[in-house]
Every structure is written in C-alpha cells, then in structure tokens.
TORPALO-563879 format. One line per 8 residues: number of its first residue (from 1); their letters; for each residue z, y, x of N, C-alpha, C, O. Coordinates in steps of 0.1 Angstrom, whole numbers, plus 5000, padded with zeros to 4 digits. Example, Ala and Ser with C-alpha at 12.3 -4.5 7.8 and 13.67 -1.06 7.14 Angstrom:
BEGIN
1) AS) 5078/4943/5132/5078/4955/5123/5078/4967/5132/5085/4967/5142  5071/4978/5128/5071/4989/5137/5079/5000/5129/5080/5011/5134
This chain:
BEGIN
1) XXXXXXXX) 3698/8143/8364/3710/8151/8360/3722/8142/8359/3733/8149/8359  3724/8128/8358/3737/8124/8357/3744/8118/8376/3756/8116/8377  3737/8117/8386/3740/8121/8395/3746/8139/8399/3741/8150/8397  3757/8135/8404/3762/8149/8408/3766/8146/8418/3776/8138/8418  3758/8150/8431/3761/8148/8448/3774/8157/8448/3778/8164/8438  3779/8155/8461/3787/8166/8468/3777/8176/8471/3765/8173/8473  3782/8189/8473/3778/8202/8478/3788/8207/8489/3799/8209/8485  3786/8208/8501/3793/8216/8507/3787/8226/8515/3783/8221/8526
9) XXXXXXXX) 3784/8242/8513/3778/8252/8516/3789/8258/8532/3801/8260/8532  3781/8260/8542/3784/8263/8554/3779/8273/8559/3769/8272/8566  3787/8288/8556/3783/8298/8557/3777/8307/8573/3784/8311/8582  3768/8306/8573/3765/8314/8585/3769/8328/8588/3758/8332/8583  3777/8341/8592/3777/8355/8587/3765/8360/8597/3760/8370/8593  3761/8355/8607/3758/8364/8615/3740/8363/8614/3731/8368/8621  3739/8353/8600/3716/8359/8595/3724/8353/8578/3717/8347/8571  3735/8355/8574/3735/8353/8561/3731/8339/8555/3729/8338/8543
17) XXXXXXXX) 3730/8331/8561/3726/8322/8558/3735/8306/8556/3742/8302/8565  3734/8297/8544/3739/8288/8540/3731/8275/8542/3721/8270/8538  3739/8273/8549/3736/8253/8555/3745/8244/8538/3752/8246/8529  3738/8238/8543/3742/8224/8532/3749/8210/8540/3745/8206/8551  3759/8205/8532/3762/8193/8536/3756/8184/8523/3764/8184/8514  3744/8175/8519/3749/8169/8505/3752/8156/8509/3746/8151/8518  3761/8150/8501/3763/8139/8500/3765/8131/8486/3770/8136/8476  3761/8115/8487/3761/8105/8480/3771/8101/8468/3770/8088/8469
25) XXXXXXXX) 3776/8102/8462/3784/8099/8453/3790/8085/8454/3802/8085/8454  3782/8073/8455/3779/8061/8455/3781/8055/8470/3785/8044/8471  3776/8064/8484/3776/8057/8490/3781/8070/8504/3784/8082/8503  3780/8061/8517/3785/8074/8528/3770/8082/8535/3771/8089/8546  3760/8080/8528/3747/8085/8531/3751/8101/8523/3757/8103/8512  3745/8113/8535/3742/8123/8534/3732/8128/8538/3723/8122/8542  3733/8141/8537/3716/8152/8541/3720/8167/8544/3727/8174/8537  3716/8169/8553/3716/8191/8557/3706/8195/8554/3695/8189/8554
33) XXXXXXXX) 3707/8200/8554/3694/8211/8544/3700/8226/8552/3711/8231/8550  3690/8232/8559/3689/8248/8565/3697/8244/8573/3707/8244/8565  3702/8240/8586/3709/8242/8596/3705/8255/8599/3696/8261/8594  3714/8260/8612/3715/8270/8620/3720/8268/8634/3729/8260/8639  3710/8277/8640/3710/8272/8657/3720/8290/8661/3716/8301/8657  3727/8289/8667/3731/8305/8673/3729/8307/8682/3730/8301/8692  3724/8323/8678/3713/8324/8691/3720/8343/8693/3724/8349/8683  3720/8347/8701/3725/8357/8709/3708/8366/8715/3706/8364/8727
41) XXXXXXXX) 3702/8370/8711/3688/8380/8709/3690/8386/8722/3680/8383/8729  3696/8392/8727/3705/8409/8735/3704/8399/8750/3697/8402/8760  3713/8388/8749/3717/8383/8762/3704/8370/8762/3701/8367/8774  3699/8365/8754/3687/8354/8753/3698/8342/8755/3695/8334/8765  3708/8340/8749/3716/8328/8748/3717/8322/8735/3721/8329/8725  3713/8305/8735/3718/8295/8723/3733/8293/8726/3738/8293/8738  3741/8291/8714/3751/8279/8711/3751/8273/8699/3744/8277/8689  3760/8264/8699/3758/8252/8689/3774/8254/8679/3779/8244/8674
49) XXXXXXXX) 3781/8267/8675/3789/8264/8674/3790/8261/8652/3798/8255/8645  3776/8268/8647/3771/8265/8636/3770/8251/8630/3774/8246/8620  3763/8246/8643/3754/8230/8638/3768/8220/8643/3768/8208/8642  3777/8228/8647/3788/8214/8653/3795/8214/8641/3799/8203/8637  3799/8226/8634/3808/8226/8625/3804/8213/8611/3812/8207/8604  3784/8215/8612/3786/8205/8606/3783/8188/8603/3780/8180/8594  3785/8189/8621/3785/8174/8627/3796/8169/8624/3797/8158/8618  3807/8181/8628/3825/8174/8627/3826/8170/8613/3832/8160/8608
57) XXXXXXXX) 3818/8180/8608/3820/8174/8588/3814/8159/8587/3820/8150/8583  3801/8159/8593/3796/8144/8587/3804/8131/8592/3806/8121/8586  3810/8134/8610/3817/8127/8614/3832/8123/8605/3834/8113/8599  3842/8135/8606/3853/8132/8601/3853/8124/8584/3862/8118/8580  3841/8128/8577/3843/8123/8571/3841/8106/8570/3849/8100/8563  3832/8101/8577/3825/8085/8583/3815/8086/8575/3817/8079/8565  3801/8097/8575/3792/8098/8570/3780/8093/8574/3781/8090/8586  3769/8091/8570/3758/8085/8577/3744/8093/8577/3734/8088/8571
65) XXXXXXXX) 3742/8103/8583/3729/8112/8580/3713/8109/8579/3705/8111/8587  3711/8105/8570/3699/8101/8565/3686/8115/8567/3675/8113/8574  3689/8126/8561/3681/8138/8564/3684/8151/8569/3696/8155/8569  3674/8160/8575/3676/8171/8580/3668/8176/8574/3657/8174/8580  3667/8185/8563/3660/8190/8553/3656/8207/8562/3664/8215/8567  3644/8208/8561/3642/8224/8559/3630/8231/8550/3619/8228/8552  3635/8239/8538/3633/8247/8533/3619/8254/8535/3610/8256/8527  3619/8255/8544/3603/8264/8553/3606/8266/8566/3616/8261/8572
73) XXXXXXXX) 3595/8273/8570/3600/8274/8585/3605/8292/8580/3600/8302/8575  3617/8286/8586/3626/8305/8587/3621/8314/8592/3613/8311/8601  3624/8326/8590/3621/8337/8599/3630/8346/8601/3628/8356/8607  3645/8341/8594/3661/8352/8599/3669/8338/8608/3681/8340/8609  3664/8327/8613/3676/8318/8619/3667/8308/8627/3655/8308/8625  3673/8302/8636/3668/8289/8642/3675/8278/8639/3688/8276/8639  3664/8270/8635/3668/8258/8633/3676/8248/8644/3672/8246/8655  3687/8243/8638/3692/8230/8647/3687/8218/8647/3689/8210/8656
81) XXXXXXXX) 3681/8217/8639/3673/8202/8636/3675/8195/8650/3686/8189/8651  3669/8195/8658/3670/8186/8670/3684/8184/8676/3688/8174/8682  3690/8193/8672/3703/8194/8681/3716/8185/8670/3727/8181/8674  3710/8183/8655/3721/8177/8649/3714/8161/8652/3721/8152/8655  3700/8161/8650/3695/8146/8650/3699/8144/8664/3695/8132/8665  3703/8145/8674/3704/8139/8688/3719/8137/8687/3725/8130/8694  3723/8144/8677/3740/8137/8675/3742/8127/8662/3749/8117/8663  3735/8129/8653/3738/8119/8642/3728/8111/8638/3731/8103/8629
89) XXXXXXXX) 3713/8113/8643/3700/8106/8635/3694/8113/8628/3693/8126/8629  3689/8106/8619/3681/8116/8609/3667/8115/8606/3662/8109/8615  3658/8118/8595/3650/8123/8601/3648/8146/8595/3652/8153/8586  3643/8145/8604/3638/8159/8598/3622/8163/8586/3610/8161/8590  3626/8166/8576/3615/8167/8567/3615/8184/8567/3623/8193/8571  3598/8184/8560/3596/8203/8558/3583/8199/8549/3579/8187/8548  3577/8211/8544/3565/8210/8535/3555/8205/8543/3554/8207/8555  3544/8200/8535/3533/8197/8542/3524/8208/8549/3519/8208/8560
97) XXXXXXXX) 3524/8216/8539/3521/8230/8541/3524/8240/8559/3519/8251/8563  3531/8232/8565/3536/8238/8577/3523/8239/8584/3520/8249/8590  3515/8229/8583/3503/8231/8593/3496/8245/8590/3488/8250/8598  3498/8250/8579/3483/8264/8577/3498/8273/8587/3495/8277/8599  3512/8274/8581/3525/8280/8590/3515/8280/8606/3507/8289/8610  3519/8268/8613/3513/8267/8625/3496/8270/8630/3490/8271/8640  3494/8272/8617/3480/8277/8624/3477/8288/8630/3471/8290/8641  3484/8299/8617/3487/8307/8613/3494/8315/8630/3489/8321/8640
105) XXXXXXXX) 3508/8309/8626/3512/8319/8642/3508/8311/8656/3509/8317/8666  3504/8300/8654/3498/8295/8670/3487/8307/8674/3485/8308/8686  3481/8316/8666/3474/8320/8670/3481/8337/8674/3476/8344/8683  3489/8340/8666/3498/8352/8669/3508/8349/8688/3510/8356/8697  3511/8338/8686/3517/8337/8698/3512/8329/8709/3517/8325/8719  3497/8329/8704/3484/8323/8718/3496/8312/8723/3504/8315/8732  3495/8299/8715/3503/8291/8722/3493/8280/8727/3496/8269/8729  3478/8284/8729/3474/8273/8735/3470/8259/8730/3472/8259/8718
113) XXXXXXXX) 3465/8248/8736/3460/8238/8734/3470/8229/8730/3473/8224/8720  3475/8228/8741/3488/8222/8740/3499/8221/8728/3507/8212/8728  3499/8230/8720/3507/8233/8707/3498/8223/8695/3487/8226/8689  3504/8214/8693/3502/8204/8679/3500/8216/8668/3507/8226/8671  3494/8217/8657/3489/8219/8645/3491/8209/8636/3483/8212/8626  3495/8201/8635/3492/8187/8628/3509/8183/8622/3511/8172/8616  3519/8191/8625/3530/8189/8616/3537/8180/8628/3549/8182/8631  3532/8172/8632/3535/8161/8640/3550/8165/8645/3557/8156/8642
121) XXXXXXXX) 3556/8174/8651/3573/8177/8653/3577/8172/8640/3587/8165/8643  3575/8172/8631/3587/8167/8618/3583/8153/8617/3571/8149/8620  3595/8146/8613/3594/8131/8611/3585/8133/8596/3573/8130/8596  3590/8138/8586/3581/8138/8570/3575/8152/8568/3581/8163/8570  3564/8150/8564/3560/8160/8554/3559/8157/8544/3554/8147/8540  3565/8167/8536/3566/8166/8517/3552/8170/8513/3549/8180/8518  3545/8165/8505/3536/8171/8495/3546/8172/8480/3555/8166/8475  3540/8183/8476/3546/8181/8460/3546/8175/8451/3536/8174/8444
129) XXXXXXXX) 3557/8168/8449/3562/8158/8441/3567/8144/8447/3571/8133/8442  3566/8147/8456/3574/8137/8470/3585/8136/8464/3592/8144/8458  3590/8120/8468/3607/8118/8465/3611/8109/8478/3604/8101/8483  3623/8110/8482/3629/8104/8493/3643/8100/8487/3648/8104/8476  3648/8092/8496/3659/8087/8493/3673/8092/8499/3668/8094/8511  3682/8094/8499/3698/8096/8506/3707/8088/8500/3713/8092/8490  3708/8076/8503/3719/8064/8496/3712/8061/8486/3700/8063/8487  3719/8056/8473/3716/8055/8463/3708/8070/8454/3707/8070/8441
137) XXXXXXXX) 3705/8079/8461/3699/8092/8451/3687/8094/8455/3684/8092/8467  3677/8098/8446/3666/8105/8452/3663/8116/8452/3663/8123/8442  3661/8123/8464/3652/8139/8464/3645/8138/8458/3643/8126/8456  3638/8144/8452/3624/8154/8449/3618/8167/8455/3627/8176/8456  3609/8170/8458/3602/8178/8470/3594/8184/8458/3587/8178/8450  3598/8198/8457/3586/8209/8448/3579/8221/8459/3584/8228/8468  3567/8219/8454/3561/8232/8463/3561/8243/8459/3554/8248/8449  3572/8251/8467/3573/8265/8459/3566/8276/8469/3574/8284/8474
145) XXXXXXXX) 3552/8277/8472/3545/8291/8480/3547/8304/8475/3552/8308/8465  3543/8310/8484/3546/8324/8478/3552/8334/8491/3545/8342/8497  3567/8330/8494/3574/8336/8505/3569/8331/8516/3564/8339/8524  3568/8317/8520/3553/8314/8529/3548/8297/8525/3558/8290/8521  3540/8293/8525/3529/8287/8523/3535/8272/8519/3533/8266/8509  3545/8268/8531/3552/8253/8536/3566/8255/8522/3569/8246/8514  3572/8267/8522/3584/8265/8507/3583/8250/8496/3574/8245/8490  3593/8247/8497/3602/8240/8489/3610/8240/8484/3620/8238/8492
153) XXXXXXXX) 3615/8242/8468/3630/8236/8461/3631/8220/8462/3623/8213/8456  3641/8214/8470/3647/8208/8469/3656/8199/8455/3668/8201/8456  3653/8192/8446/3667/8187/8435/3665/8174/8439/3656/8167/8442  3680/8172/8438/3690/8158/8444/3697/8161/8435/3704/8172/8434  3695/8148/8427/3701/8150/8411/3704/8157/8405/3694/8159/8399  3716/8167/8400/3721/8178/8390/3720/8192/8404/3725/8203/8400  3716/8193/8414/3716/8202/8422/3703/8202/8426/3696/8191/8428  3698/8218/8429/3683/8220/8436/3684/8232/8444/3688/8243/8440
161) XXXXXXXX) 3680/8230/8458/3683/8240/8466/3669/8244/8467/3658/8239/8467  3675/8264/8470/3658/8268/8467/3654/8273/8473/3646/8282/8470  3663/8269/8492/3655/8276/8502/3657/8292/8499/3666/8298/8494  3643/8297/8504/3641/8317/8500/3638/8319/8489/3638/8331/8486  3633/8310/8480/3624/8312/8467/3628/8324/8460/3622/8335/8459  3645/8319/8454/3650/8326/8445/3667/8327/8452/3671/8316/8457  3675/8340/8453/3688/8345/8456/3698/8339/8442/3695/8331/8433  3708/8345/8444/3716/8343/8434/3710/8352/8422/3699/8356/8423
169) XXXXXXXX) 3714/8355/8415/3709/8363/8404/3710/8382/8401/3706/8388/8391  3717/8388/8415/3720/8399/8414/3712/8402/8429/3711/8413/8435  3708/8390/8434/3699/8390/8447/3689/8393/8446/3684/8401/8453  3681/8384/8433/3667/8383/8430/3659/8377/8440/3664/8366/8442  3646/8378/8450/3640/8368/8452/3633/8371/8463/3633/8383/8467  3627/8359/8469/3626/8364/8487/3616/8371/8488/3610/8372/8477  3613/8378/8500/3594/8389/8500/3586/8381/8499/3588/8369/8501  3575/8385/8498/3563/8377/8500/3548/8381/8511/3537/8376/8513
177) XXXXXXXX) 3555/8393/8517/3544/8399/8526/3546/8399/8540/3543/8407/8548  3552/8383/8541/3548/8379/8557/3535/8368/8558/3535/8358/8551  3522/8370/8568/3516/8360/8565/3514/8350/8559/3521/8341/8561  3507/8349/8554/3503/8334/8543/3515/8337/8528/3517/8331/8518  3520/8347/8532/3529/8348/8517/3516/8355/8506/3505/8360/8509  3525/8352/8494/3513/8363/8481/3527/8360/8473/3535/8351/8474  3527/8373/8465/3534/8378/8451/3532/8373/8439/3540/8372/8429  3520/8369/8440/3514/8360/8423/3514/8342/8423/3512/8333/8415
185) XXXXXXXX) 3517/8342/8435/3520/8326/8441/3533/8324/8435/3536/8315/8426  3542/8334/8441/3558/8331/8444/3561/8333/8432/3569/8328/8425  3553/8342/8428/3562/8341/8411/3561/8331/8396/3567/8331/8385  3544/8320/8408/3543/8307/8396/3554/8297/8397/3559/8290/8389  3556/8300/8414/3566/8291/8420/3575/8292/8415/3580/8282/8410  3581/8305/8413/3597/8305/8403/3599/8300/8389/3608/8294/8384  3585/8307/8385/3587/8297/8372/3590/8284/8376/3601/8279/8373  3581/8277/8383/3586/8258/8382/3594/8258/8385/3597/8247/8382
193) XXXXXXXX) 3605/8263/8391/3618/8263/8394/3624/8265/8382/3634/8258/8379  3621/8273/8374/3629/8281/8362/3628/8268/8350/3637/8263/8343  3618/8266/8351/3615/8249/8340/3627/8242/8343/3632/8240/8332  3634/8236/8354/3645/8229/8354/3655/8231/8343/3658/8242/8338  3661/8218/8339/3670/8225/8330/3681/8233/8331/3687/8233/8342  3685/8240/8324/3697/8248/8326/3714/8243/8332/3722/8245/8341  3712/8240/8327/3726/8234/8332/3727/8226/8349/3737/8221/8354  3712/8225/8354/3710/8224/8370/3719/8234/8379/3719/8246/8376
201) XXXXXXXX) 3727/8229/8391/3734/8238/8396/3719/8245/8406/3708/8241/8404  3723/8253/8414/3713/8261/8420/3719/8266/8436/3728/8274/8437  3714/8261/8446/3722/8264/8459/3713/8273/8464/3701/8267/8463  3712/8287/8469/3708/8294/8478/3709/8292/8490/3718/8284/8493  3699/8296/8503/3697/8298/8515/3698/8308/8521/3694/8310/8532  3706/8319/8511/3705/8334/8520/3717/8344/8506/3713/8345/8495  3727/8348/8511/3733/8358/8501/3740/8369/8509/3749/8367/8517  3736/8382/8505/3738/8392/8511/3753/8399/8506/3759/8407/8514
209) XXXXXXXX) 3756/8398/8498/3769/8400/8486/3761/8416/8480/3765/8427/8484  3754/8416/8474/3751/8428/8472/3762/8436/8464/3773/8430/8461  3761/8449/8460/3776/8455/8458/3784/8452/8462/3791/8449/8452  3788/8450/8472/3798/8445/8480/3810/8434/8472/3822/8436/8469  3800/8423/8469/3807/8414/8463/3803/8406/8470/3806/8394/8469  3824/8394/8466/3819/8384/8479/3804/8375/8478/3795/8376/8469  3805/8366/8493/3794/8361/8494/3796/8347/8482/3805/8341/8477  3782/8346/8482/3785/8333/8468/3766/8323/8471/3756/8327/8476
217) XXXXXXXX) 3769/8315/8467/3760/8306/8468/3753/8297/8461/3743/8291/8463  3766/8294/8446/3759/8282/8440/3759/8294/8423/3768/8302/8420  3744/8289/8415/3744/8294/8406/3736/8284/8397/3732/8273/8401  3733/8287/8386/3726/8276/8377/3716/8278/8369/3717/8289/8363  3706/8272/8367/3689/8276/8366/3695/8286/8351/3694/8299/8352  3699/8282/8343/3699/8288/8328/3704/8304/8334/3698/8314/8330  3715/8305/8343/3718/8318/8348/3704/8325/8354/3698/8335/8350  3703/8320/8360/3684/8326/8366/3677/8329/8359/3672/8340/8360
225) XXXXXXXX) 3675/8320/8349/3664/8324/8339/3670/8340/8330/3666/8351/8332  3677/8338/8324/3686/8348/8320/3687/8364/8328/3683/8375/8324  3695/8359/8341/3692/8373/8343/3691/8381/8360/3696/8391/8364  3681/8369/8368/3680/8374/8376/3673/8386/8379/3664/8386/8371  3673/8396/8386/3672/8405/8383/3653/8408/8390/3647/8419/8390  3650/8398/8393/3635/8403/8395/3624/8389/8387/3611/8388/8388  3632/8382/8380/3622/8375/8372/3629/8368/8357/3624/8360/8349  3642/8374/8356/3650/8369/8347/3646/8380/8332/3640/8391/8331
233) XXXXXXXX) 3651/8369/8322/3646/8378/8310/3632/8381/8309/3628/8392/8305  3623/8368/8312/3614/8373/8306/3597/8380/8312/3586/8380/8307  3601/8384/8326/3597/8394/8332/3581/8385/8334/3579/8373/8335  3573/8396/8332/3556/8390/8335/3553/8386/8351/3560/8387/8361  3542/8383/8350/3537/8381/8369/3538/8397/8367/3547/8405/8371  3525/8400/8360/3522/8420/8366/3533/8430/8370/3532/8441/8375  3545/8422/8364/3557/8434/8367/3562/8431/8379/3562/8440/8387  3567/8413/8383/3568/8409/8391/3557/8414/8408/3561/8417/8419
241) XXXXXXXX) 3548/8413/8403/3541/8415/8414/3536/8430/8423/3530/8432/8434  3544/8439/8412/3540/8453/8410/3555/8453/8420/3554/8457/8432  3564/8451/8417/3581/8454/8422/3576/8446/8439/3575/8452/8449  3575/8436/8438/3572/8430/8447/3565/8437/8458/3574/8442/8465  3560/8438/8461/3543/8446/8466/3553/8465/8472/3551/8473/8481  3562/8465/8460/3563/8482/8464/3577/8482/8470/3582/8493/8473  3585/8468/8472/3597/8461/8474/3592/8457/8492/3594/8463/8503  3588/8450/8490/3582/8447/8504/3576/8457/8510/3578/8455/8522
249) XXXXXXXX) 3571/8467/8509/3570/8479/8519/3577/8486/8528/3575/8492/8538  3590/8484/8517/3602/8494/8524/3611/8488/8531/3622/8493/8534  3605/8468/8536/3614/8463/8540/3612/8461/8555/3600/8462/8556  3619/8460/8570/3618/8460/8579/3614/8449/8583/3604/8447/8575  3614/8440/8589/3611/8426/8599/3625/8424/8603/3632/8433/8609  3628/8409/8599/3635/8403/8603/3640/8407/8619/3633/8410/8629  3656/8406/8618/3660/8403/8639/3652/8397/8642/3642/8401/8647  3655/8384/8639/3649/8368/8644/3637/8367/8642/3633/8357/8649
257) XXXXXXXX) 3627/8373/8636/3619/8365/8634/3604/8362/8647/3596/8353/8646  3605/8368/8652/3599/8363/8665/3603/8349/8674/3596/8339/8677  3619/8349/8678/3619/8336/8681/3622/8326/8666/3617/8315/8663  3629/8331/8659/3628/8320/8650/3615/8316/8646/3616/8305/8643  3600/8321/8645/3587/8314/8637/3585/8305/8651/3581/8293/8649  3586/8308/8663/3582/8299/8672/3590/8289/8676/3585/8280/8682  3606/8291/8674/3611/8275/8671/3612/8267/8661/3615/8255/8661  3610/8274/8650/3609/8265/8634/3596/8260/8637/3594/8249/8643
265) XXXXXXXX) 3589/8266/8634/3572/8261/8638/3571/8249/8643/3561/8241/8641  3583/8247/8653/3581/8233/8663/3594/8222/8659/3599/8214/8667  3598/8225/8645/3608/8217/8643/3621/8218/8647/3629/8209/8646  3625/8234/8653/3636/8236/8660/3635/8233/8675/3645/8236/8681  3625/8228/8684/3623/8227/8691/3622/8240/8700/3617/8250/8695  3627/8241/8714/3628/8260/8720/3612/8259/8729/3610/8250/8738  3605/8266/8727/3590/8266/8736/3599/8263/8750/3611/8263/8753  3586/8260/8760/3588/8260/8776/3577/8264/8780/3565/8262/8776
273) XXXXXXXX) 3583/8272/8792/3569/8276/8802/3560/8262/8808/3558/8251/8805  3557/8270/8818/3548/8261/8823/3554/8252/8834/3548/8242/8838  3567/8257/8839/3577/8250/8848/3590/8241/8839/3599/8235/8844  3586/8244/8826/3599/8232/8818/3611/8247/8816/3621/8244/8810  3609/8259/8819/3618/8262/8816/3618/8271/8798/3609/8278/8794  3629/8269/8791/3628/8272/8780/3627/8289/8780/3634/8296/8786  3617/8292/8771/3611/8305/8775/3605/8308/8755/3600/8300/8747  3608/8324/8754/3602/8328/8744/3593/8338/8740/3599/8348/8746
281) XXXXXXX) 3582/8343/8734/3575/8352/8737/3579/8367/8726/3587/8367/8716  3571/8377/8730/3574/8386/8722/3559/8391/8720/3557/8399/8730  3547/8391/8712/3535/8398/8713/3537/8409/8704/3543/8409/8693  3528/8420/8712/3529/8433/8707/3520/8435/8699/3509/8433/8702  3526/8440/8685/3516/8446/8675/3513/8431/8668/3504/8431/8660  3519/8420/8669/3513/8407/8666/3515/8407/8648/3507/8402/8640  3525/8412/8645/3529/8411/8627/3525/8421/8619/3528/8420/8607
C-alpha cells in the first residue's frame, strides 16, 4: 500500500472496455493490462488504432514495457498482446488456469492437433499468489474463478485490477454461465478480493455507465464491500448465487465472443487456415 503506481485507464467504446497503462513510480518500467485489438465482425477486418494509442503513451513518455497483463481470456474483445509486444517487448502473462480455458474450447472449435493446450503462447503463467516485478514494484497474481476458470485480480501496490470479477459498484459483477464458469466459485473469489484493504484503489475491465451515468473505472475495495450491488453489504453465497443463476439466463452471448475465445485462447494470436491465411471459425450450436 505505500507504493502508488500511475494509472492510466484507456477507454475502449466500441466492447466497453478499459486498457491500463501502469507505471513505476521510481522508475520508467511499465505494464498493460487488457489491451484491445479492433476488430470490425460485419466486414472481418483488424486495426490497431486501440493498441497504438497505447504504444504512443509508452513511447512519448520514454517508457520501458516490462508486461502485457491479461485478466482471462476475454469473450467481448481481442487481445493486442502480440501486436503491442512486436512494438515494445514484453512479456505477456495470464492465469495458469488457461490450459482447462484451452481445453475447454479447443474442443468447441475442433482446432485439431496442432493447437498447443499447454499455455505455451503466453510467456508466464500466474499460479495464485505469484509475484512479478515492473521496476522497482511487485505484482501479485490472485486467482479469482468463477467468470471463467484462468481469472485474476491483479494488485501493484495501492491499486488492484479485477479484470471481469467485480464492475464498479452500481455495475456489480461479471456472469458466470459461460463454460468452466460457476456462481459459488466467483462469489469466494470476490470475497478474496473484498479482504483487501479498503482504502485499495480498484480498476475495472468493463463499465457500461449504468443509468446513464458517465463511464467510470476506478473505485475502492471499502466502496465494494459497502455497496456493490450484487455482493456489497453483506450479501450470502445463497443470495448471490440465486441472482446469479436467474441473472445469467436473461443474458445474450457476447458480439465477440466467438472470435475473441479463439484469439485470446492463443494469446492474441489470429488462427490460420491451412494455407497461412488468417481465418476464423463460427461452429453452430457450439455454446
């Protein structure tokens, strides 16, 4: 807690989603956490104009990128991972947990022999309670399952990013009924999140502005605990898991999430046919 990195949240509008710049206090070592790859679904076109915005940040400022953090493997975005490390270095870290992830949809999207299971695309896998370095600070790697299997809160000193775990506090908290997710997982998960102390700042990976309030991103564990609105104040697993369960029914499937599980899966990597050409699948009835 007496480290306090820089924060700088890099709004995505078009999947809701917030990239991270953090940086070092002490030194010109930084880290991203949730990039974003743009991707055009309709026409089947990438650009880069997300992940540049926060190249030009690490550059203009003469930063030195130590990590490319992800959260889980997404299911509303594509990862840039590859596309920032081939400009600045890096390595790319994710839970260890990705291998059951990859098991999991290698088999939904019949990817064959040839598709690694073994995590092997990410430079680290975190087990829980993993610590790494950025300059002079250390991460800490918490396993938060539940929303899917591979989840992690991230804390780098007075700040902990929580991925899908947990929204802002009028957001409440990610689903849990995509593959490999459970409701009674995600809600031990939030507790260990909720243990942090209070006065911990709190970075989201996703804010919808609910009541049409602006978008916002940074909030703080003591506010969470208090009064988020699907585990704040108190609230049991049984309640939690009951809202959950009847919450998740009425929710649709992600845009993305067909090509996003199959390029997160691979570290941000885009599949290829069998001629090298970058190619994505769509299987029917597969979710």
């Amino acid at each position: 807690m007496s480290v306090a990195p820089g924060v700088d949240g890099f709004f995505d509008e078009a999947s809701n989603t917030i990239s991270y710049l953090v940086t070092d206090p002490g030194s010109s070592a930084c880290a991203i956490i949730d990039s974003v790859l743009d991707f055009d679904y309709a026409a089947g076109r990438i650009a880069h104009d997300s992940a540049d915005r926060l190249i030009d940040a690490v550059r203009s400022r003469g930063l030195a990128l130590e990590w490319i953090i992800e959260t889980h493997v997404h299911a509303d975005h594509l990862s840039a991972a590859p596309y920032i490390q081939q400009h600045l270095g890096g390595k790319i870290g994710v839970g260890a947990r990705i291998m059951e992830v990859q098991d999991t949809f290698e088999k939904i999207f019949n990817e064959g022999t040839e598709f690694q299971r073994d995590g092997s695309q990410f430079d680290a896998l975190f087990e829980d309670g993993d610590t790494y370095s950025i300059g002079g600070m250390t991460g800490f790697a918490i396993a938060t399952p539940g929303h899917t299997p591979a989840c992690m809160v991230h804390v780098i000193g007075n700040a902990a990013f929580a991925g899908d775990t947990l929204f802002m506090p009028d957001g409440g908290s990610a689903r849990a009924d995509f593959p490999g997710g459970d409701a009674a997982e995600l809600y031990r998960s939030i507790q260990k999140v909720l243990s942090l102390p209070d006065e911990m700042r709190l970075f989201v990976c996703h804010d919808y502005g609910p009541g049409g309030r602006a978008i916002a991103w940074e909030t703080t564990i003591g506010q969470e605990r208090a009064s988020n609105i699907h585990v704040g104040g108190g609230k049991s697993q049984d309640e939690f898991v009951k809202f959950r369960i009847e919450r998740d029914a009425q929710l649709s499937m992600p845009k993305l999430i067909l090509p996003s599980l199959q390029v997160n899966m691979r570290a941000g990597d885009i599949p290829r046919d069998a001629s090298g050409r970058p190619m994505l699948k769509v299987p029917l009835n597969g979710l």
